[in-house]
Each structure stands twice: as C-alpha cells, then as structure tokens.
C-alpha positions as CSV (number, residue, x, y, z in Angstrom):
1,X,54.3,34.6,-2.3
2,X,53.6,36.8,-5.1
3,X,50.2,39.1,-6.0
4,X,49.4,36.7,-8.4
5,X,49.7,33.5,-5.9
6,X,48.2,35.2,-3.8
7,X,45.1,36.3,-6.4
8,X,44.9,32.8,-7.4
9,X,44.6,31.7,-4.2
10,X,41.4,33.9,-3.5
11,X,40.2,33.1,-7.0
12,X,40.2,28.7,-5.9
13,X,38.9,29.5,-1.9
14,X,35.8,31.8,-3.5
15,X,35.0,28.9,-5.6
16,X,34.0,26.9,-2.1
17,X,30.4,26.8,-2.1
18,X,28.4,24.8,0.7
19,X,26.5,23.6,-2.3
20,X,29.7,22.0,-4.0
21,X,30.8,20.3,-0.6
22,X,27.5,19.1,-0.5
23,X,27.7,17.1,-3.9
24,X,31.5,15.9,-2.7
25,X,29.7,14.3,0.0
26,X,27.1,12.6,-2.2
27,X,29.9,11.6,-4.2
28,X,31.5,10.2,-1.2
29,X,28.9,8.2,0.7
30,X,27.5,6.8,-2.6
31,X,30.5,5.1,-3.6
32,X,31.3,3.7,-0.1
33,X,30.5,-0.3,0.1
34,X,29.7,0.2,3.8
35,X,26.8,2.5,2.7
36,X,25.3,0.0,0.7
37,X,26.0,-2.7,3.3
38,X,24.3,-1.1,6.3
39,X,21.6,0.6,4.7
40,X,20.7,-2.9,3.1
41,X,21.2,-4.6,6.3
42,X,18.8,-1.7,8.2
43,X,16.0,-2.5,5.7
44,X,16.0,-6.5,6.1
45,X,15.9,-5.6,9.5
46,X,13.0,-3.5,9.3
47,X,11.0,-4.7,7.2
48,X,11.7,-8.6,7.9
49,X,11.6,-8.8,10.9
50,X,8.6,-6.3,11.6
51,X,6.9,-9.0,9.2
52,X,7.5,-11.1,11.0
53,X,6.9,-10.1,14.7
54,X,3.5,-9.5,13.0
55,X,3.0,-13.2,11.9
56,X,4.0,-14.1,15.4
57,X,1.4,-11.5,16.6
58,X,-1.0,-13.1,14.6
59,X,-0.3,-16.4,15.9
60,X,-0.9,-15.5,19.0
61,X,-4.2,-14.0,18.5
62,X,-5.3,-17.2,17.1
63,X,-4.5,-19.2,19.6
64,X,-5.7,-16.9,21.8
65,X,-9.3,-17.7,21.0
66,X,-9.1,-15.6,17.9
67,X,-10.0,-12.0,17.0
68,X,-11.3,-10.3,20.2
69,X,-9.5,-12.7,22.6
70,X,-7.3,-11.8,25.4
71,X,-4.5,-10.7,23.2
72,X,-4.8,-7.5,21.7
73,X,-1.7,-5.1,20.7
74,X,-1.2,-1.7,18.7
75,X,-0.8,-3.3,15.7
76,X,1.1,-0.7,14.5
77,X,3.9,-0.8,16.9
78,X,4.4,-4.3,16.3
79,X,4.9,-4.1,12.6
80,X,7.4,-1.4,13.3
81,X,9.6,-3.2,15.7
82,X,12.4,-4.3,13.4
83,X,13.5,-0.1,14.0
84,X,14.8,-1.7,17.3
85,X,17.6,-2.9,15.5
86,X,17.7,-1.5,12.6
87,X,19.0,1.8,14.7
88,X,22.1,-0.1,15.3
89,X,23.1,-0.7,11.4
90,X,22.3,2.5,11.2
91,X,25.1,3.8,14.0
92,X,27.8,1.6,12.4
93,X,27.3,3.3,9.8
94,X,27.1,6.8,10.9
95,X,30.1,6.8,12.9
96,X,32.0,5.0,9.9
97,X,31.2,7.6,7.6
98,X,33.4,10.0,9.8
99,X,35.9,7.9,11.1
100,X,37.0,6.2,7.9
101,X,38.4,9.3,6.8
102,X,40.0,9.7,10.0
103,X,41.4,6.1,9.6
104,X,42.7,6.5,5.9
105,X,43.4,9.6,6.1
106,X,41.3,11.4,3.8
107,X,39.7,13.4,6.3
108,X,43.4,15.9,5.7
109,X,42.5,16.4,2.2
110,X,38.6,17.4,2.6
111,X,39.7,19.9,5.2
112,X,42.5,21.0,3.1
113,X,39.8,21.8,0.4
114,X,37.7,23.4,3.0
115,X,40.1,24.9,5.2
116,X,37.1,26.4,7.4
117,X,36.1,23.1,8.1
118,X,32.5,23.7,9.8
119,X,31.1,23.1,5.9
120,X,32.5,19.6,5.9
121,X,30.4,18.6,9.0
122,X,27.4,20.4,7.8
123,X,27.4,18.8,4.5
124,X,28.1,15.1,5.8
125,X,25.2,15.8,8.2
126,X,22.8,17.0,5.6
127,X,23.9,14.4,3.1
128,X,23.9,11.5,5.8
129,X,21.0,12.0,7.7
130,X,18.6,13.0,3.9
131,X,19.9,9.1,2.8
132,X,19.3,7.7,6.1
133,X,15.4,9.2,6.2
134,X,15.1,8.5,2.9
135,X,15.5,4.8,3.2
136,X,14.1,4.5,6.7
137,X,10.9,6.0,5.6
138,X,10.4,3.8,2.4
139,X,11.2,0.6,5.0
140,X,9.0,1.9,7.8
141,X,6.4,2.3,5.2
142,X,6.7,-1.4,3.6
143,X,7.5,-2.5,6.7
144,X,3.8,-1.3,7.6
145,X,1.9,-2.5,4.6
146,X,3.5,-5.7,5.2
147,X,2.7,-6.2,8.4
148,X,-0.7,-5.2,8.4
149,X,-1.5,-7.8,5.6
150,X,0.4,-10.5,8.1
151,X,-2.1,-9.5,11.0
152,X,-5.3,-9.4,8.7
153,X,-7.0,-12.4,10.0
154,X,-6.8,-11.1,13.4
155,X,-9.4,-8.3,12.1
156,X,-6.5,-5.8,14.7
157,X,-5.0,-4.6,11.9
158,X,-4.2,-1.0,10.9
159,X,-4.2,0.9,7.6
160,X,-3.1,4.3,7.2
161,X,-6.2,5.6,7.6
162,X,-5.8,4.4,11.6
163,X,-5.2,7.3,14.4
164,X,-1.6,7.7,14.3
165,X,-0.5,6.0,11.8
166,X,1.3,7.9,9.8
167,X,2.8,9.8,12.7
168,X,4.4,6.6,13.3
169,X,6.0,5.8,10.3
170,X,7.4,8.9,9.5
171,X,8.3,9.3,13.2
172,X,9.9,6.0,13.1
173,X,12.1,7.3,10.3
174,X,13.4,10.5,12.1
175,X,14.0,8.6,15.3
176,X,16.7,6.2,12.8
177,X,17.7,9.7,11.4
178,X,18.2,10.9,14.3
179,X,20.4,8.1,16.0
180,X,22.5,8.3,12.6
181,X,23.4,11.9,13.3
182,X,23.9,11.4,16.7
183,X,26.9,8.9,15.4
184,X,27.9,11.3,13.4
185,X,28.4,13.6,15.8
186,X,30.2,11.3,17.9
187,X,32.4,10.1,15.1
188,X,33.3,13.8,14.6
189,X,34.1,13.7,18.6
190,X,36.1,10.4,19.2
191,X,37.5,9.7,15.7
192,X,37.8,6.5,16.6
193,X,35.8,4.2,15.0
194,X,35.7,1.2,18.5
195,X,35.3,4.4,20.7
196,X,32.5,6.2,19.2
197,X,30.3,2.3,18.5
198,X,31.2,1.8,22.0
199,X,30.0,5.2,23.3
200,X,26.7,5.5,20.7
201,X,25.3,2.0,22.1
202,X,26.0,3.2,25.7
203,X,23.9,5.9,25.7
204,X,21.0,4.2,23.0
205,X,21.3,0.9,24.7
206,X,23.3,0.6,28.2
207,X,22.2,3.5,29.0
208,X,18.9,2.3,30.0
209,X,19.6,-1.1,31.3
210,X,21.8,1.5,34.0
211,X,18.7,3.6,34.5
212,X,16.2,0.6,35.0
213,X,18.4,-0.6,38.1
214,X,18.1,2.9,39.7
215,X,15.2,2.7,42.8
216,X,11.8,4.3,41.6
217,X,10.9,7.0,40.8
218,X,14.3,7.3,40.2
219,X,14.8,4.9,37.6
220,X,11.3,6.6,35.1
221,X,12.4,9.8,35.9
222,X,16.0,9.3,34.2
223,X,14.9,6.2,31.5
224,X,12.3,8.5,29.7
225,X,15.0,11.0,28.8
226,X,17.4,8.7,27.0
227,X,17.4,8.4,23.5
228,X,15.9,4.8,23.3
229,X,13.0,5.5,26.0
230,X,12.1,9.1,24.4
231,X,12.3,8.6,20.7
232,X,10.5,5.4,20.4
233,X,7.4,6.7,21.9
234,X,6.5,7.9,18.3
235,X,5.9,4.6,17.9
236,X,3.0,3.8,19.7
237,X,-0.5,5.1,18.5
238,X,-2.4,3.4,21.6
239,X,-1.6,2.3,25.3
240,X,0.3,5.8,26.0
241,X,2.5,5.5,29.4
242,X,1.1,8.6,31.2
243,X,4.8,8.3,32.9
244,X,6.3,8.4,29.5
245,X,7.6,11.5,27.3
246,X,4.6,12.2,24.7
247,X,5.8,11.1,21.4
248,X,7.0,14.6,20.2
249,X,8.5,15.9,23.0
250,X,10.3,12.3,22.6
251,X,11.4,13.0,19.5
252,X,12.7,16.7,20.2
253,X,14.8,15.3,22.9
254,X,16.5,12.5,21.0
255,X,17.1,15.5,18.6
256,X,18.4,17.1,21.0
257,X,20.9,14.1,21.7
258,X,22.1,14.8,17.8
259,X,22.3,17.9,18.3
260,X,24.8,18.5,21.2
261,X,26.5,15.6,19.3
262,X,27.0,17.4,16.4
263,X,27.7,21.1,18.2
264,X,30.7,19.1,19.8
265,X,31.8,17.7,17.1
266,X,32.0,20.7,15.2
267,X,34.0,22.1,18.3
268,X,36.7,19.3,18.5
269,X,36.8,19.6,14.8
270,X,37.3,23.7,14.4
271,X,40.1,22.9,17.4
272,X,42.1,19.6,16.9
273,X,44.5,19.0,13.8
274,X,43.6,16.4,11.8
C-alpha cells in the first residue's frame, strides 16, 4: 500500500462522524416497510383498544348502579391498557431492525463503513428508541384523551390535570421504549431473528407466569423485578401495591434490563465476525 492509499484511507475513516451514522440510520429505519407496519400496528393497539377497555369500563359502571357504585377503577390505567400489547409490536420490531441486516446481509457493509463498530449500535439505539418514544407518547396521549371522553358518564374519569397523570403517559411511553431497546439489544446478541422474539417474550411475558408459580413470598419477591411487573407500575396513579416496585424505581429497573441488553450486545458485536 502506497503513502497516498494509505493518506486516503485516513482522509475517508476521519470523515466517520457519530452524527453521520446517525442519519444512515434514519435513512435506514425510515425506508423499512416493517417500521411502518409495527409502529402502525402498536398504535391501533394502543389507542383502540385502550378505547375501548374504557367503553367496557364504563359499561360496567352503569350496570353497576352507576357513578359511585361498587365498581370503581384508576381510570387512567384502564385507558392505557392497550400498552400491554402494544409492547409486543414494538419487540418484533426492535429485534428486526437488527437481525434483518444480519439476515440479508447488510449488517457486513455498515460495519465495513464503521469498522469500530460500537457507533453502529449506538446510533441504531438512539435512532430506534427516539421513533419508538416518539410514537408511543403521541398514542399514550390519544389513547388518554380518548378514553377519558369514553368513561365520561361514569363522572371516574381523569384529565391531565388528575394526580399522576401525566406521569403515566409519558411513563407509559418509556416503558415501550424501553422494551424496544431491550430487543435491540438482544437482536445485537442472538442475530437471530426466532431466537431473540423467543428470548424477548420470555423474559417480558413467561417470565412472570414462571415467577407466579414460585411459593410466596417467593413468587412477589422475584415477579416485581421483571420487566413486565416493574415497568408497568408507572401506570397506575391510584391503588399502589405496597408489595410492588414504586413506579420509578420500576422504570429504572426495566432500564436496566435495556441496558445490560445493549452492553452485551455491544460485546458480542466488538467480538464476533459478522
């Protein structure tokens, strides 16, 4: 190789900038039909059904003597329930966002470009989980109005106004953020698209059918540190289980779920070929 290869070669790797695999990423996820797919998919879940759980709500009130009967829920919490599932489009799609370019291939020529690798990860993180929070919080939001509007003749409903609120939608949207980089992480781990769906909904959702068979006080002392149990108590603005995780310390240990995800990730990434 020459001084002049060689000086170009310097010249091209200086010209990597976090910032520009960034927008490569932006350009990437955008343009993927899966993106649009899931994301759609996570806010009919959301919002729709967490309409709709609050209709139900309300039809129970009603038939339950009406407002001030023996049916009374955090209204809240109910018109937020669609998150429940929504968390699983949201997996899909965080582990395909890795393991499709494992799976075509195109994983070799983004590391080529970035030959130090840890920038890819950081930038498919950071891209990822801003379009995942993004569109979570606008659904957790409607998803709210909605369902308040649905329970209005109960005279139960919230507004934003109501203790907690807020806390709840936003926190509803970093708990989906969350699980979405926790399948990225695992993507980046397992490459394998079956592997890492199968291993994501075993820890969010076999997980704690596993735990709830355990004798007590076995079985609360494991549940309320899963993923699941500990990041959905952000949801809640009344009834709090004293047993429970408080809804931030919830919240910091699903992030800390992501975050172990993505170190190891980053590990099996820096080591294995691709």
């Amino acid at each position: 190789m020459t001084a002049t290869t060689i000086a170009r070669s310097d010249v091209g790797a200086a010209r990597i900038t976090q910032a520009g695999v960034i927008k490569s990423e932006w350009i990437k996820i955008r343009s993927l039909r899966s993106t649009w797919f899931s994301l759609l998919a996570a806010v009919v879940m959301i919002v729709g059904l967490g309409t709709l759980f609050s209709a139900i709500h309300t039809s129970r009130v009603e038939q339950g003597n009406g407002p001030g009967g023996q049916i009374s829920l955090d209204a809240t919490q109910v018109s937020l329930r669609g998150i429940f599932l929504a968390q699983l489009a949201i997996g899909v799609l965080g582990v395909l966002v890795i393991t499709g370019e494992y799976s075509t291939g195109m994983i070799r020529s983004s590391l080529a470009a970035v030959p130090h690798r840890q920038p890819v990860l950081v930038a498919k993180a950071l891209v990822f989980g801003v379009v995942v929070f993004v569109v979570s919080l606008a659904s957790t939001l409607a998803a709210f109005l909605l369902g308040q509007q649905a329970q209005a003749s109960t005279h139960q409903q919230a507004s934003l106004g109501t203790h907690d609120a807020i806390r709840a939608i936003g926190g509803g949207a970093i708990y989906l953020t969350l699980i979405g980089l926790l399948a990225v992480g695992l993507g980046f781990l397992i490459r394998n698209t079956a592997g890492a769906i199968a291993t994501l909904f075993g820890i969010v959702l076999v997980a704690p059918i596993l735990a709830a068979a355990l004798p007590e006080p076995y079985s609360n002392d494991v549940s309320k540190y899963l993923p699941l149990n500990a990041g959905t108590q952000i949801l809640l603005t009344r009834d709090f289980d004293p047993t429970q995780l408080s809804p931030w310390v919830g919240i910091g240990v699903t992030a800390l779920y992501a975050v172990v995800a993505l170190i190891a990730g980053a590990i099996m990434l820096k080591r294995r070929d691709a």
